[in-house]
N, C-alpha and C positions, 0 to 999 in steps of 0.2 A: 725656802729662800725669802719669802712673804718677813717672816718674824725676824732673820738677819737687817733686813732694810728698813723695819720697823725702830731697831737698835740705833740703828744709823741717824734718825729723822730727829730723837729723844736724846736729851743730853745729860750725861751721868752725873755732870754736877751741876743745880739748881744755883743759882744766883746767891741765895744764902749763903750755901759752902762753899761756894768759890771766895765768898768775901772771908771764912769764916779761916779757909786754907790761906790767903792773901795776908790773914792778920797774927798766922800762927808764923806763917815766914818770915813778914816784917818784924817778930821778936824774938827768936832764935837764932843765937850767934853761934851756938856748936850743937850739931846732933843730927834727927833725922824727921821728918813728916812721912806720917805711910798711910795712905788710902788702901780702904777694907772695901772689895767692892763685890757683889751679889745682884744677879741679875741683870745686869749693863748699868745699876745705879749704886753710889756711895753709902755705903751704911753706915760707916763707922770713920772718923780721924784718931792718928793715932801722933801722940808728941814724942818725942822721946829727946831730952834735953839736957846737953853735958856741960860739966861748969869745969873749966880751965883752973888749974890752980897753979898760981908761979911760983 
């Protein structure tokens, strides 16, 4: 239970990639953001970005 609480106290995303996920939403107008996560922290951002065509 010690290591659960541990989780809890530690934040999966570091200030970096919150600004880093913050800057990938601000320029995506169709698609998706996926957090890759391992261990209780973010390893990986993943984009995936669709382009509308009228």
């Amino acid at each position: 239970m010690a290591e659960n609480e541990a989780h809890k106290t530690e934040s999966a995303l570091t200030n970096e990639d919150l600004q880093r996920l913050l800057g990938l939403l601000s320029k995506i107008a169709y698609g998706s953001v996926t957090l890759i996560i391992q261990n209780g922290k973010v390893v990986q951002i993943e984009k995936n970005e669709k382009v509308r065509l009228k």
